[in-house]
C-alpha positions as CSV (number, residue, x, y, z in Angstrom):
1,X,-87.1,7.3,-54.8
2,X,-86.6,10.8,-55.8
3,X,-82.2,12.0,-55.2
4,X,-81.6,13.5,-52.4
5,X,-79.9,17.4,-52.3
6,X,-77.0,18.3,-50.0
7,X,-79.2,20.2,-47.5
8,X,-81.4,17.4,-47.2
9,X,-78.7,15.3,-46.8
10,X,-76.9,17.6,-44.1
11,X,-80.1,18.1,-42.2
12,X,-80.2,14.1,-42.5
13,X,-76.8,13.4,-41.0
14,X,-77.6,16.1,-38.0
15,X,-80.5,14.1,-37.0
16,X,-79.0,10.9,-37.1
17,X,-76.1,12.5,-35.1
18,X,-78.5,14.0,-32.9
19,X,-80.3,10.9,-32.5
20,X,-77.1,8.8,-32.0
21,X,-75.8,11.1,-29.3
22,X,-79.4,11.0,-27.4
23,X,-79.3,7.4,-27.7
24,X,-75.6,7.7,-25.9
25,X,-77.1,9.8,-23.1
26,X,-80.2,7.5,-22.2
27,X,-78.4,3.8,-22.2
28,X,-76.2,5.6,-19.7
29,X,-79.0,6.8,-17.5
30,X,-80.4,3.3,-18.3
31,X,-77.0,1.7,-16.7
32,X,-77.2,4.1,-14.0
33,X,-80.7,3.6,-13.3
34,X,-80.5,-0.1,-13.2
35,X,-77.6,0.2,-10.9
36,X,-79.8,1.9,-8.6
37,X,-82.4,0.0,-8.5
38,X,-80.5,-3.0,-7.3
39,X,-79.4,-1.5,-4.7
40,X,-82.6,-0.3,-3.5
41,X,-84.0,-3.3,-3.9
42,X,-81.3,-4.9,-1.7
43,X,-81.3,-2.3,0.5
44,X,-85.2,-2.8,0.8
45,X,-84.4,-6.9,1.4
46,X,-82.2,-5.8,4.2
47,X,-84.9,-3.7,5.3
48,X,-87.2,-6.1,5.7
49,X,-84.6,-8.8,6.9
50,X,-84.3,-6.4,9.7
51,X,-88.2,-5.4,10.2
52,X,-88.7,-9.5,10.8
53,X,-85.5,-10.0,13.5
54,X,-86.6,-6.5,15.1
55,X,-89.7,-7.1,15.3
56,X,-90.7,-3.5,13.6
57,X,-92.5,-2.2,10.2
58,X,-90.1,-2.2,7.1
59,X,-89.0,1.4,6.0
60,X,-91.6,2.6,3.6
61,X,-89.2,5.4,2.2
62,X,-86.8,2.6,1.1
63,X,-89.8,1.2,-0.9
64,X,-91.0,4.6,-2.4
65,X,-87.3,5.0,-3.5
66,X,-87.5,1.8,-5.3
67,X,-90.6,2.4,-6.7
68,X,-89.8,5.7,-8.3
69,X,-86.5,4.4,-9.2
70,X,-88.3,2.1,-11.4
71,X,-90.6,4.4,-12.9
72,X,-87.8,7.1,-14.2
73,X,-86.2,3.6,-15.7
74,X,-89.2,2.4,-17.3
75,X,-89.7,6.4,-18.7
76,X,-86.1,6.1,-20.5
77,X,-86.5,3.0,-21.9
78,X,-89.8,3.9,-23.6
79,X,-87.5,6.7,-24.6
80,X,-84.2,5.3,-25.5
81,X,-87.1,2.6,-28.1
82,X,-89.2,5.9,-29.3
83,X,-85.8,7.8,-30.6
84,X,-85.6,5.3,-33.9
85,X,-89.1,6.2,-34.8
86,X,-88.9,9.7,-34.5
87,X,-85.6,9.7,-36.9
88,X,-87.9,7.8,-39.4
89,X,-90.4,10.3,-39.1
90,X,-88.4,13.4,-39.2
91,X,-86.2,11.5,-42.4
92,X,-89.5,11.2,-44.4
């Protein structure tokens, strides 16, 4: 392994900072996310709770909510588990 110079070793350090405060960012919109879907899935069990006693159709909104709800959390978790690869890659 060849020694590393200070600039590689600054531009190093600003990418792992970089990474670290990304990785801050997206397990927060994780915790929010997951907070959000619960309750739209609740609110979607009430929903349909209610659909049955009232005899009507459950609210599709509530379900397209959930839906994309889950979608933008599945998006930053793919994210929040790509960010170590690309710090290898930029590092080598």
């Amino acid at each position: 392994m060849a020694l590393l110079k200070g600039n590689t070793i600054n531009r190093i350090n600003t990418i792992l900072n970089k990474a670290e405060k990304r990785k801050q960012k997206l397990e927060g919109k994780v915790s929010d996310l997951q907070q959000e879907v619960k309750k739209l899935h609740e609110a979607v069990q009430d929903d349909f709770n209610m659909a049955i006693l009232e005899d009507k159709e459950p609210s599709k909104r509530l379900a397209n909510d959930l839906e994309k709800a889950r979608k933008e959390l599945e998006q930053v978790v793919f994210m929040l588990n790509q960010i170590d690869a690309v710090v290898q890659n930029e590092i080598e």
